[in-house]
PDB file of N, H, CA, C and O in Angstrom:
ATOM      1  N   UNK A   1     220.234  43.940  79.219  1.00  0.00           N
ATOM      2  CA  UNK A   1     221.568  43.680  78.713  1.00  0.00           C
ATOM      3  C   UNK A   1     222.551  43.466  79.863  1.00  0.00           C
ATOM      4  O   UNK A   1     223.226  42.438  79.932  1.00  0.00           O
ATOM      5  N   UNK A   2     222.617  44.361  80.686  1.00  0.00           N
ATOM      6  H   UNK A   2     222.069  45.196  80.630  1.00  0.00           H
ATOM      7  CA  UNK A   2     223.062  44.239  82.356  1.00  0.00           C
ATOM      8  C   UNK A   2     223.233  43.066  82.902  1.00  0.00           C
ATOM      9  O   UNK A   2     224.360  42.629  83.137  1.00  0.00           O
ATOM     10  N   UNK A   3     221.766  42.192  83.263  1.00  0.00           N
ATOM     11  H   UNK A   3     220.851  42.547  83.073  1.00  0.00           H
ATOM     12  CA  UNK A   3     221.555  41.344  83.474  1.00  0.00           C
ATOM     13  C   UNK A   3     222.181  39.907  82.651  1.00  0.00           C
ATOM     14  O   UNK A   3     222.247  38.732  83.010  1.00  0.00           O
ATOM     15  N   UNK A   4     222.477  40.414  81.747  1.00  0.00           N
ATOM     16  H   UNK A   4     222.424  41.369  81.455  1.00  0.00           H
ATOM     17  CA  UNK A   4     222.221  39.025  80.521  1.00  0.00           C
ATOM     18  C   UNK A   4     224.093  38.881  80.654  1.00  0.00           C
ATOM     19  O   UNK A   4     224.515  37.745  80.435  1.00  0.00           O
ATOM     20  N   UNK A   5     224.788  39.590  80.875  1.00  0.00           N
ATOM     21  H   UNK A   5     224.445  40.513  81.053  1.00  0.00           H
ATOM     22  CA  UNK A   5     225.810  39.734  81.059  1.00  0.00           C
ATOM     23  C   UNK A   5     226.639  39.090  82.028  1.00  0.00           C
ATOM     24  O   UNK A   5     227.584  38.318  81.866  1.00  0.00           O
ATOM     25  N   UNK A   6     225.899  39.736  83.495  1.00  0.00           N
ATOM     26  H   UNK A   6     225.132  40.363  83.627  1.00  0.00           H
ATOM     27  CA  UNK A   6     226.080  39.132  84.889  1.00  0.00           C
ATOM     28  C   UNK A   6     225.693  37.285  84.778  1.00  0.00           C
ATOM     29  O   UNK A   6     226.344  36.419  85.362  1.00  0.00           O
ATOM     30  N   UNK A   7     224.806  37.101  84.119  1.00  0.00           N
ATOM     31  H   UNK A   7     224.277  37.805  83.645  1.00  0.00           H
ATOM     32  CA  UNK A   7     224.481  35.492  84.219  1.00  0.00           C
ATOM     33  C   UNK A   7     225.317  35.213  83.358  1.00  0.00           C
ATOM     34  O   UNK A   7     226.138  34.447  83.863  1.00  0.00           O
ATOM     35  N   UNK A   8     225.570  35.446  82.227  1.00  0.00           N
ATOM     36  H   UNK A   8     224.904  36.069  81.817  1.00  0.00           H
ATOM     37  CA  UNK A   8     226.582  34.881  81.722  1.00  0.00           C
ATOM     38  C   UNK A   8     228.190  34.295  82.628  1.00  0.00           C
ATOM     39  O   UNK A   8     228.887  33.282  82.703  1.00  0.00           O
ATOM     40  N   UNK A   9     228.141  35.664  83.166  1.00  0.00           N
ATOM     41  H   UNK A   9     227.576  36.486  83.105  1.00  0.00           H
ATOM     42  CA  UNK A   9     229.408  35.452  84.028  1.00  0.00           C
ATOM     43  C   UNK A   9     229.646  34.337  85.387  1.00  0.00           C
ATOM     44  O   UNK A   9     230.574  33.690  85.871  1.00  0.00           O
ATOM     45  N   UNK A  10     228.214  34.568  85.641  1.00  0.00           N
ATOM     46  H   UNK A  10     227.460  35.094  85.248  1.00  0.00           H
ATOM     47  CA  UNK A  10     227.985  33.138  86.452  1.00  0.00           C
ATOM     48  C   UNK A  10     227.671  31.572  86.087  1.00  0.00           C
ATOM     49  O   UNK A  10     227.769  30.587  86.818  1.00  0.00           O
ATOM     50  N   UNK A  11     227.395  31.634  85.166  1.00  0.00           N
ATOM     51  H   UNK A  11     227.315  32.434  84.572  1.00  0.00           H
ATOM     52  CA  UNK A  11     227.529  30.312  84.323  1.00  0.00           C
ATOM     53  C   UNK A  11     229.005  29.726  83.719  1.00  0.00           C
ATOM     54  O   UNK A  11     229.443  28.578  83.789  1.00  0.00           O
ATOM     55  N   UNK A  12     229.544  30.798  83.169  1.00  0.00           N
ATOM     56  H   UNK A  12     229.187  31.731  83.112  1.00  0.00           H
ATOM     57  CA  UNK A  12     230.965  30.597  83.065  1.00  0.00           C
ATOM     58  C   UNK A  12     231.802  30.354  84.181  1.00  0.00           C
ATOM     59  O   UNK A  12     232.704  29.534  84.008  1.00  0.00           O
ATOM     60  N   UNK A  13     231.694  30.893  85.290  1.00  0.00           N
ATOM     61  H   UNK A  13     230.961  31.559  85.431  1.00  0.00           H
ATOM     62  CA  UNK A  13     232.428  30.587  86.211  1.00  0.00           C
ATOM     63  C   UNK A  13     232.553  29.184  87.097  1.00  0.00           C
ATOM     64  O   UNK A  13     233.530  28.492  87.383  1.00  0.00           O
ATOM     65  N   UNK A  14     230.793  29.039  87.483  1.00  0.00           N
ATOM     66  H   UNK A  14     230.000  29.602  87.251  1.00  0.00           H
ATOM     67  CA  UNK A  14     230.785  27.639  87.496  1.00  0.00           C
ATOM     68  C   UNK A  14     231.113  26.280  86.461  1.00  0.00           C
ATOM     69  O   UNK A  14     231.384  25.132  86.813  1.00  0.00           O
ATOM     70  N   UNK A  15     230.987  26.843  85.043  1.00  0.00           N
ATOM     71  H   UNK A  15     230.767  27.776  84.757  1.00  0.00           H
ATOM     72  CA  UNK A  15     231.384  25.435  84.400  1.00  0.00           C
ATOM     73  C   UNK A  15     233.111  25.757  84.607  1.00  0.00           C
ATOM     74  O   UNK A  15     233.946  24.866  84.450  1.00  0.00           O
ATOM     75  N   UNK A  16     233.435  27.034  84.946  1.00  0.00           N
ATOM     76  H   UNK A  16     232.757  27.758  85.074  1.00  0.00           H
ATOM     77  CA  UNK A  16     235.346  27.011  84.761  1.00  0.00           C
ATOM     78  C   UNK A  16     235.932  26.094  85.906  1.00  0.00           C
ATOM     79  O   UNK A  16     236.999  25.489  85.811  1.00  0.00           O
ATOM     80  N   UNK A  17     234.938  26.067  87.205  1.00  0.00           N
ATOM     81  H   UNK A  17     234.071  26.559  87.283  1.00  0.00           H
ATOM     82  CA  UNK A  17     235.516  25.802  88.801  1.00  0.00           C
ATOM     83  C   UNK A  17     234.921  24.268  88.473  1.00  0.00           C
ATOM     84  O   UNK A  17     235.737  23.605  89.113  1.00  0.00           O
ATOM     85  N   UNK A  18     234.157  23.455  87.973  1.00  0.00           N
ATOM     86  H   UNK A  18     233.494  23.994  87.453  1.00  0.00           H
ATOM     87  CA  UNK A  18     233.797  22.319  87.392  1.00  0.00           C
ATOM     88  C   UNK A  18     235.044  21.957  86.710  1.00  0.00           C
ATOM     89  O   UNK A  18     235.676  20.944  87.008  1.00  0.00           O
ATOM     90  N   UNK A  19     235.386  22.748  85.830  1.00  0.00           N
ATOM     91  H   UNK A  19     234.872  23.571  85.587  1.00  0.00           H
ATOM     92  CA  UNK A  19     236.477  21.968  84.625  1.00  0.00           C
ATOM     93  C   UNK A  19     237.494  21.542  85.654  1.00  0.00           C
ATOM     94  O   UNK A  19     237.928  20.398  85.785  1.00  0.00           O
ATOM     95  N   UNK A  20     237.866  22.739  86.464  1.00  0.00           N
ATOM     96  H   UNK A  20     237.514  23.669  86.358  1.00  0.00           H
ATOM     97  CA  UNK A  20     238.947  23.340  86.568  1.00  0.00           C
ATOM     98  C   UNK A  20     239.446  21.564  87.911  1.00  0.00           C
ATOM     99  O   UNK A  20     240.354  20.745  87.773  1.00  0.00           O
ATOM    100  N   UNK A  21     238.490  21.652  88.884  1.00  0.00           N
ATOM    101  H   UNK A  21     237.753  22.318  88.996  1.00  0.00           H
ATOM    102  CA  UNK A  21     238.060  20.195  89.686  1.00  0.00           C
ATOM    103  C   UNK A  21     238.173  18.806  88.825  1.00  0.00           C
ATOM    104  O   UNK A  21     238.899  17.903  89.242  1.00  0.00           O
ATOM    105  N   UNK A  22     237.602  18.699  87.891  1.00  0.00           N
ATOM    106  H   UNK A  22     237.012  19.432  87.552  1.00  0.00           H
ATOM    107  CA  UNK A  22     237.403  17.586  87.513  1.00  0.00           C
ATOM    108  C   UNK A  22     238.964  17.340  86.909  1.00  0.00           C
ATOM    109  O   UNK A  22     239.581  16.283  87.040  1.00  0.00           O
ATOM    110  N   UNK A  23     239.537  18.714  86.121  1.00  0.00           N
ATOM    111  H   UNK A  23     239.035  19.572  86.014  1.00  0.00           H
ATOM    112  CA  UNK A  23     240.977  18.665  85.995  1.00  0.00           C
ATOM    113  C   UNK A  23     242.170  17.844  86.840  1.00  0.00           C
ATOM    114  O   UNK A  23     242.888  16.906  86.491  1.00  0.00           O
ATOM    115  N   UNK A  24     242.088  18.535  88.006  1.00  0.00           N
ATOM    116  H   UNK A  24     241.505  19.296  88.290  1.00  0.00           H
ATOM    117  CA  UNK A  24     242.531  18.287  89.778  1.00  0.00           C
ATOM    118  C   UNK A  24     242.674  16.829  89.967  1.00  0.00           C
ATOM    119  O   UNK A  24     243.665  16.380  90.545  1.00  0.00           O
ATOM    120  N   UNK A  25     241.863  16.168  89.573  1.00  0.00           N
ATOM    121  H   UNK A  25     241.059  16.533  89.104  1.00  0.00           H
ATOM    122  CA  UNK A  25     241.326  14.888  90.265  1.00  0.00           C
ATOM    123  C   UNK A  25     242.166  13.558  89.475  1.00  0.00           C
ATOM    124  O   UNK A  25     242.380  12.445  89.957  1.00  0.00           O
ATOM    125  N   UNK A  26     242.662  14.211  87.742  1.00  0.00           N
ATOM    126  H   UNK A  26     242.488  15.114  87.350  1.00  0.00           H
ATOM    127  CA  UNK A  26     243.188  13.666  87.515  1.00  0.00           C
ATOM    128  C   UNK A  26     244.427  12.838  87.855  1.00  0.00           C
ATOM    129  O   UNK A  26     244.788  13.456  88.856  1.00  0.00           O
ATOM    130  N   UNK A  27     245.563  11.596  87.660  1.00  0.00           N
ATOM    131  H   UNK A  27     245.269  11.094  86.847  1.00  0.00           H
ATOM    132  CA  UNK A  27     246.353  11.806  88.577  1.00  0.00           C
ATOM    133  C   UNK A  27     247.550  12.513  88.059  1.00  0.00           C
ATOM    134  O   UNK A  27     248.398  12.617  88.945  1.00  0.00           O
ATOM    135  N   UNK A  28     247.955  13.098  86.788  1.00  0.00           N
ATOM    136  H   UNK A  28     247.266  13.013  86.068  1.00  0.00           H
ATOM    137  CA  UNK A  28     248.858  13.818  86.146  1.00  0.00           C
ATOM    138  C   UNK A  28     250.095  13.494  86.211  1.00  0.00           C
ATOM    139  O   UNK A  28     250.492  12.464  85.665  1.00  0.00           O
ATOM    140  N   UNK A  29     250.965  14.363  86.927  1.00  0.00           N
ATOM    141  H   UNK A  29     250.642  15.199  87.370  1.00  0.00           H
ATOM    142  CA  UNK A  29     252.037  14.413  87.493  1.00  0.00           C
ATOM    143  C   UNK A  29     252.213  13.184  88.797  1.00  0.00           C
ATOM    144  O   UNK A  29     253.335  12.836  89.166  1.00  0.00           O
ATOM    145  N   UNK A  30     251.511  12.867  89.133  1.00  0.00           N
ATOM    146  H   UNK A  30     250.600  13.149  88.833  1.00  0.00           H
ATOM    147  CA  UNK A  30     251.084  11.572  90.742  1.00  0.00           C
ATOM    148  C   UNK A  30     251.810  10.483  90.022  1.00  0.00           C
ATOM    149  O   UNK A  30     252.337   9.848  90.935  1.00  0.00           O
ATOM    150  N   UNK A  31     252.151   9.878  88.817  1.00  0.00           N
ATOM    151  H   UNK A  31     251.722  10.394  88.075  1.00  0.00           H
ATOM    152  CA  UNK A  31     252.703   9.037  88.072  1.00  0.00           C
ATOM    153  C   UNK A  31     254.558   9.138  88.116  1.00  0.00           C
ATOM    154  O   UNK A  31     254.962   9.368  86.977  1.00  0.00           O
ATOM    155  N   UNK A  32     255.337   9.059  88.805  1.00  0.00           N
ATOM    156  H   UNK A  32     255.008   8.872  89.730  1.00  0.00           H
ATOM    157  CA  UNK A  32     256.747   9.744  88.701  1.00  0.00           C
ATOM    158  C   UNK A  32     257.219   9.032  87.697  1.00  0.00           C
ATOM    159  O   UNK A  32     258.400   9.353  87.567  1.00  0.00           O
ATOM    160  N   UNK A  33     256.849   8.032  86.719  1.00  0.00           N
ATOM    161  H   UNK A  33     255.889   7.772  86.825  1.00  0.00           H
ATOM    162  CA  UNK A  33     257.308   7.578  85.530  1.00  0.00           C
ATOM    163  C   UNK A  33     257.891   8.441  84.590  1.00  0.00           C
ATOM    164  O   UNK A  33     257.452   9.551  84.289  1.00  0.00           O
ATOM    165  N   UNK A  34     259.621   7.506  83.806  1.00  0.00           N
ATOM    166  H   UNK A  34     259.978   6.604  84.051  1.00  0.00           H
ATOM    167  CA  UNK A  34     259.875   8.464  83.343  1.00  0.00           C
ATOM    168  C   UNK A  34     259.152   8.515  82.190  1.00  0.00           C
ATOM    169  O   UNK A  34     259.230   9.557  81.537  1.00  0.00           O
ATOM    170  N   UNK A  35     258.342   7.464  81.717  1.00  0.00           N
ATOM    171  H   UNK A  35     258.279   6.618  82.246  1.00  0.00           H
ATOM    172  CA  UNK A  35     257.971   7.513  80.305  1.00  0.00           C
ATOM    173  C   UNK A  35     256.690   8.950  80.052  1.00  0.00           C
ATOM    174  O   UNK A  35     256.595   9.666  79.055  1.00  0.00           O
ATOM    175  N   UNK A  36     255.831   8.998  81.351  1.00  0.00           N
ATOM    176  H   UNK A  36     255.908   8.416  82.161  1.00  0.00           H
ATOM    177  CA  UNK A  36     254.992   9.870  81.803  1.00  0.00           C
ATOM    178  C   UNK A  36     255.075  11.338  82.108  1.00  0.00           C
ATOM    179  O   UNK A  36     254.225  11.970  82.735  1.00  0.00           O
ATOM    180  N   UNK A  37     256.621  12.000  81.401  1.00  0.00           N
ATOM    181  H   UNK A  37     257.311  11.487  80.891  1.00  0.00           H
ATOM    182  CA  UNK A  37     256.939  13.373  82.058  1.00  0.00           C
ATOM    183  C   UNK A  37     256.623  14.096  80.216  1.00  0.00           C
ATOM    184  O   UNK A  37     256.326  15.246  79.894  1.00  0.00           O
ATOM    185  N   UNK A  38     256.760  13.342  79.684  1.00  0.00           N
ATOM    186  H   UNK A  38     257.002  12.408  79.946  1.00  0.00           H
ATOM    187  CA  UNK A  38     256.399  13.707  77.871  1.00  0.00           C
ATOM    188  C   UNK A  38     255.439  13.040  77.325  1.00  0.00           C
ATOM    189  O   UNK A  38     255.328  12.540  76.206  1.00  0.00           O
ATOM    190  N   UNK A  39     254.815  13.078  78.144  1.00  0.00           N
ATOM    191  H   UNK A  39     254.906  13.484  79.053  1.00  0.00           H
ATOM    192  CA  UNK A  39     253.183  12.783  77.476  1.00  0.00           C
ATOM    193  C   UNK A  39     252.459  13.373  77.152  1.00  0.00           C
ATOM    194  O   UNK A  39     252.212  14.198  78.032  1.00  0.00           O
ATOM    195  N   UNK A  40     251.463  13.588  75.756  1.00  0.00           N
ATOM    196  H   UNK A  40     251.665  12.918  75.041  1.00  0.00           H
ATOM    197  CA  UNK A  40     250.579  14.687  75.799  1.00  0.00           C
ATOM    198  C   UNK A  40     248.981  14.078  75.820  1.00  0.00           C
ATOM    199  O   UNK A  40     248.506  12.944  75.744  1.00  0.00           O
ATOM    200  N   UNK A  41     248.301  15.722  75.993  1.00  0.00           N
ATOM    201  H   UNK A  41     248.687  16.642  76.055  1.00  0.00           H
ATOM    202  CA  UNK A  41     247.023  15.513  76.255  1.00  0.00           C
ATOM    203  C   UNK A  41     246.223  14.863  75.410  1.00  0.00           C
ATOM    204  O   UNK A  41     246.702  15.079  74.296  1.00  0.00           O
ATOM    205  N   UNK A  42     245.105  14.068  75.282  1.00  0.00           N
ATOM    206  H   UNK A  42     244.716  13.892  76.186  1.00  0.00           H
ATOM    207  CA  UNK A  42     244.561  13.135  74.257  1.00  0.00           C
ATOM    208  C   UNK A  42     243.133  13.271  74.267  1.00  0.00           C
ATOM    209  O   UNK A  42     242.727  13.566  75.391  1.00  0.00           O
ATOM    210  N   UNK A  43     241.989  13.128  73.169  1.00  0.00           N
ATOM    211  H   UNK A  43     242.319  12.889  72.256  1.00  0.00           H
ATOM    212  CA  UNK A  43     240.793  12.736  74.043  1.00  0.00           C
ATOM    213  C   UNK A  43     240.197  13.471  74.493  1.00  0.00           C
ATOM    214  O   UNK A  43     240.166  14.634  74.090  1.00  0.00           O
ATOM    215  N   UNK A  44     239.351  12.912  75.743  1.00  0.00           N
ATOM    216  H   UNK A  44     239.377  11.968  76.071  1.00  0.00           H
ATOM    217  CA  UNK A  44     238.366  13.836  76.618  1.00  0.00           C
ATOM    218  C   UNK A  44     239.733  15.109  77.615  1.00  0.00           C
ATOM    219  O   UNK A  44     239.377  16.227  77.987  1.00  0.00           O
ATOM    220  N   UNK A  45     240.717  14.740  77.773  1.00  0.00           N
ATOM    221  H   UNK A  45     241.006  13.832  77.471  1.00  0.00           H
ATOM    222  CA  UNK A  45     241.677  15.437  78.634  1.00  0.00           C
ATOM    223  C   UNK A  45     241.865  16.919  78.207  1.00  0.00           C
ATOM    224  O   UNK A  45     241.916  17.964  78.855  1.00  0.00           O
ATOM    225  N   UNK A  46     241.981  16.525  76.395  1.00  0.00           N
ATOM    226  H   UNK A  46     241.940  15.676  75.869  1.00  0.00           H
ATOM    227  CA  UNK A  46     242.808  17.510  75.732  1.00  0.00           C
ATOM    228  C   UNK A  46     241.685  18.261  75.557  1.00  0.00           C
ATOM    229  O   UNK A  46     241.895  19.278  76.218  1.00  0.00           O
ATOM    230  N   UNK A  47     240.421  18.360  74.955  1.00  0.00           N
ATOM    231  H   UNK A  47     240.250  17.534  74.418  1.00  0.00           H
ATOM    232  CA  UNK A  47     239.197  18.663  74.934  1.00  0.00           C
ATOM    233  C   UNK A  47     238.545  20.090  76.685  1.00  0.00           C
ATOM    234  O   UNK A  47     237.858  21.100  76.837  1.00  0.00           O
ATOM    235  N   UNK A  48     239.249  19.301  77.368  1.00  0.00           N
ATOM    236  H   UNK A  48     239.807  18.481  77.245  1.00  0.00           H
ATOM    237  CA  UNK A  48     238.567  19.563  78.930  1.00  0.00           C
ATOM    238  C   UNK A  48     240.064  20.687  78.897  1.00  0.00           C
ATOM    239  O   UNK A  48     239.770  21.665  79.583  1.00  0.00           O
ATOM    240  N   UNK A  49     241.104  20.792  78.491  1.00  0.00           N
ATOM    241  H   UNK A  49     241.343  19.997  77.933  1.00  0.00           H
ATOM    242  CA  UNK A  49     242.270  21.740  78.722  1.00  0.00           C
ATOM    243  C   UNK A  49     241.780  22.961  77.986  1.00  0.00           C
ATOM    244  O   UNK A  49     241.822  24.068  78.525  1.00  0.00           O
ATOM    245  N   UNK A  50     241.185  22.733  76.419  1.00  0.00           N
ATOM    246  H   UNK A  50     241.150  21.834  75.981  1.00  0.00           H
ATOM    247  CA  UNK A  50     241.287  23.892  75.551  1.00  0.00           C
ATOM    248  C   UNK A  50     240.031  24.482  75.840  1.00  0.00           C
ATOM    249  O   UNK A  50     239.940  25.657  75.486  1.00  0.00           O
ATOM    250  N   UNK A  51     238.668  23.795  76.595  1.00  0.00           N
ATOM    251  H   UNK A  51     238.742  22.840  76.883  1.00  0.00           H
ATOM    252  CA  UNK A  51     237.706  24.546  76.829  1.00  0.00           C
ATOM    253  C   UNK A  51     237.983  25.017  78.199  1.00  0.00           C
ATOM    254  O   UNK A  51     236.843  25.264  78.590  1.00  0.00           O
ATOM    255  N   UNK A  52     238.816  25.311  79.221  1.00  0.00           N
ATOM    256  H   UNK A  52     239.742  25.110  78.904  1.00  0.00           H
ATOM    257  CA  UNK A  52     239.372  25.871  80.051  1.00  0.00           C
ATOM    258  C   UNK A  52     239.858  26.906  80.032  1.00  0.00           C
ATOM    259  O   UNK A  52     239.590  27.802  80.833  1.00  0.00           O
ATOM    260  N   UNK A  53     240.911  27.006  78.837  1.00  0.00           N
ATOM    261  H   UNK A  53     241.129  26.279  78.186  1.00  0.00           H
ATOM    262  CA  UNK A  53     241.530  28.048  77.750  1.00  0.00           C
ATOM    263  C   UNK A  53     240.063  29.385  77.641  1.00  0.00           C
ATOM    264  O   UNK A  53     239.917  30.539  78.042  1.00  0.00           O
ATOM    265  N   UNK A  54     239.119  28.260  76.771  1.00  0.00           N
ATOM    266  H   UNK A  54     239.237  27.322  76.445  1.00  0.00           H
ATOM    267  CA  UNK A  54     238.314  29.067  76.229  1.00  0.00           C
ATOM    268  C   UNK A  54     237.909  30.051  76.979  1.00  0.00           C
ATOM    269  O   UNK A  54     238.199  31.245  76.901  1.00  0.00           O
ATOM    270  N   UNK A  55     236.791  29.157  78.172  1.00  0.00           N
ATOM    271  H   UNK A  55     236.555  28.188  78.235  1.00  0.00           H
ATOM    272  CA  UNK A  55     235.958  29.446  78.810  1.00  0.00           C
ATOM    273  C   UNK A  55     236.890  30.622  80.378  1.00  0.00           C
ATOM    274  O   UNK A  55     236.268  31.334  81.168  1.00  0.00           O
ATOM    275  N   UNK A  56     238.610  30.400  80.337  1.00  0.00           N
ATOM    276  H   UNK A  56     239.115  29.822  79.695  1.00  0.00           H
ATOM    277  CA  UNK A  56     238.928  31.905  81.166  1.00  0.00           C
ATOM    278  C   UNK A  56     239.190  33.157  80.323  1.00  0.00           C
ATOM    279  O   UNK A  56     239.102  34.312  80.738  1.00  0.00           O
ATOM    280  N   UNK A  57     239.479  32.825  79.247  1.00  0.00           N
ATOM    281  H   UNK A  57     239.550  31.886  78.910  1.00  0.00           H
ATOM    282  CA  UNK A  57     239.762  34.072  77.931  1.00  0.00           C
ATOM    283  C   UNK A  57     238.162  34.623  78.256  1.00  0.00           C
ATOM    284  O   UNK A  57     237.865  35.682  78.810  1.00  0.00           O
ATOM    285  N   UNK A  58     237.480  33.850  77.875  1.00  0.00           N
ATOM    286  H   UNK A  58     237.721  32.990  77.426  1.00  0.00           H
ATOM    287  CA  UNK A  58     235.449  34.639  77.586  1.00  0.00           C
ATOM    288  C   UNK A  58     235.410  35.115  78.940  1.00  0.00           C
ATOM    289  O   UNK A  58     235.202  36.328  78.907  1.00  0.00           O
ATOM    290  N   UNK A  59     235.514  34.715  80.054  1.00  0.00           N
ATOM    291  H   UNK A  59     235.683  33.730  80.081  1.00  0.00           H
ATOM    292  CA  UNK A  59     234.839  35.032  81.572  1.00  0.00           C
ATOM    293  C   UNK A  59     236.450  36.316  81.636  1.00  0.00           C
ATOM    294  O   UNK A  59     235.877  37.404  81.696  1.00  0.00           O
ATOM    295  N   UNK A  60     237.566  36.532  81.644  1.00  0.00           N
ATOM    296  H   UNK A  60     238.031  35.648  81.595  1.00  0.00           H
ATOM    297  CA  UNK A  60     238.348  37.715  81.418  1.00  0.00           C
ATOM    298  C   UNK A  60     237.585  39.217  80.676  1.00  0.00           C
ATOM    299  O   UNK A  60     237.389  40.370  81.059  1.00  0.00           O
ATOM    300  N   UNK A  61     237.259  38.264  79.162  1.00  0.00           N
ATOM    301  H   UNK A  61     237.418  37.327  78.850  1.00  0.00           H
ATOM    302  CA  UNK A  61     236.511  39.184  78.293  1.00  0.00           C
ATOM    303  C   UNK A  61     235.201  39.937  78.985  1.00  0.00           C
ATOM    304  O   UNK A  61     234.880  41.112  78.804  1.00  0.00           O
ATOM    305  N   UNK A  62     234.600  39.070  79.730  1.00  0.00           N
ATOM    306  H   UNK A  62     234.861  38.116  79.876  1.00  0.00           H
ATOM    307  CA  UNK A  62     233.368  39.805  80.094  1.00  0.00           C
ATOM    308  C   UNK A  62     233.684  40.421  81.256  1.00  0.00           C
ATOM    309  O   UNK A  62     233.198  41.550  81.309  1.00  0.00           O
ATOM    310  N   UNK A  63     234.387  40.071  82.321  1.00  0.00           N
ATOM    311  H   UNK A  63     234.782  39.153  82.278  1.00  0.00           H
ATOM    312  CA  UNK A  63     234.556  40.615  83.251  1.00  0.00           C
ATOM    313  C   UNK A  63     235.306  42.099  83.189  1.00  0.00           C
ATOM    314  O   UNK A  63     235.230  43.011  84.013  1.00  0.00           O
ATOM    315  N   UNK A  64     236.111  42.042  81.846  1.00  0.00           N
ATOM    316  H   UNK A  64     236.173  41.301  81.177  1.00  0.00           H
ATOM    317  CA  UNK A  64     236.645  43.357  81.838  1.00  0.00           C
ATOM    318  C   UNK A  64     235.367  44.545  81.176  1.00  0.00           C
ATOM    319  O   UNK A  64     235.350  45.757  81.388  1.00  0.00           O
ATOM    320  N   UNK A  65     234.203  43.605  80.203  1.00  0.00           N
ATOM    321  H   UNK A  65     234.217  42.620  80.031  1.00  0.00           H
ATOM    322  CA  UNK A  65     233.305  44.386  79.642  1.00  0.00           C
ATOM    323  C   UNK A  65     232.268  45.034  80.798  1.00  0.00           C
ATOM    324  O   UNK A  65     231.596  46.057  80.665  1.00  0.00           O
ATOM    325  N   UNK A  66     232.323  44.211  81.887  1.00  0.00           N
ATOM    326  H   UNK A  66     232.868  43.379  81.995  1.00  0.00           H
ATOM    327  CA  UNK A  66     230.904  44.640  82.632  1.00  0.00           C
ATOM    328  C   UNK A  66     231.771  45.724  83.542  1.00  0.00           C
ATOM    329  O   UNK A  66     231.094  46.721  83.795  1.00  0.00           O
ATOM    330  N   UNK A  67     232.736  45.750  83.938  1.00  0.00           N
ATOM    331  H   UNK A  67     233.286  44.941  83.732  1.00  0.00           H
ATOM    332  CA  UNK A  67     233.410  46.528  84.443  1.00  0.00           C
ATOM    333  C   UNK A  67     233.821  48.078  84.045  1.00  0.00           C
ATOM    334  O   UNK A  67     234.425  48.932  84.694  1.00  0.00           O
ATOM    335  N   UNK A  68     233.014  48.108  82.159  1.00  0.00           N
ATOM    336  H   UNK A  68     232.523  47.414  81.632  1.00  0.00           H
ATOM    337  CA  UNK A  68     233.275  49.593  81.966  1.00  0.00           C
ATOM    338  C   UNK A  68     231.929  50.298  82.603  1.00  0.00           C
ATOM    339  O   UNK A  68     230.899  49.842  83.097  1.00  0.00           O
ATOM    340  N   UNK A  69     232.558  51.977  82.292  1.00  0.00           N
ATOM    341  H   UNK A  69     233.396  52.348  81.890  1.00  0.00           H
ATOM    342  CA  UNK A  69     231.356  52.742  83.240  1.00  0.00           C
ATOM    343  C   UNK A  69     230.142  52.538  82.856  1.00  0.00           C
ATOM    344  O   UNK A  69     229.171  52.618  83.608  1.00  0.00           O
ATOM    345  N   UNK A  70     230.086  52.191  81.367  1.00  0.00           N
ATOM    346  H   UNK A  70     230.875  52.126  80.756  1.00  0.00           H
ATOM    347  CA  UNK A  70     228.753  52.850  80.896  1.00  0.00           C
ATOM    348  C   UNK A  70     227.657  51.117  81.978  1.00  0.00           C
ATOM    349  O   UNK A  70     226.456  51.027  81.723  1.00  0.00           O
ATOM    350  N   UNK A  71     228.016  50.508  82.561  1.00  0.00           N
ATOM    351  H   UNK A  71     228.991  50.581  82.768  1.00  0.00           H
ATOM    352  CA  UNK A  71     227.335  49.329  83.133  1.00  0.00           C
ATOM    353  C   UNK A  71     227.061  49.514  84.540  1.00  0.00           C
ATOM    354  O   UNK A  71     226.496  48.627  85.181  1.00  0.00           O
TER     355      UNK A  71
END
């Protein structure tokens, strides 16, 4: 159970530092257009934001679980 935990946490972390990069790369804000300051997320973008969401809420969740004593 120990174990199954810890990998979890490492799998999550790498797909978070993946999202989190591929996020980065976008050009976002790099656009100083004014039409471009009220734009929202669409698509693969908006998709790649809320599993970001997800995936630091779950890797929080576990990190605070593996961290009690009984582990």
């Amino acid at each position: 159970m120990e174990y199954t935990l810890y990998i979890a946490i490492l799998l999550i972390s790498f797909v978070l530092i993946v999202l989190v990069v591929i996020q980065s790369r976008s050009p976002g804000m790099a656009n100083r257009d004014a039409s471009s300051i009220y734009r929202t997320r669409r698509g693969l973008e908006k998709t790649m934001h809320q599993a970001t969401i997800a995936l630091g809420v779950s890797f929080l969740l576990l990190a605070l679980i593996t961290s009690l004593p009984i582990f």
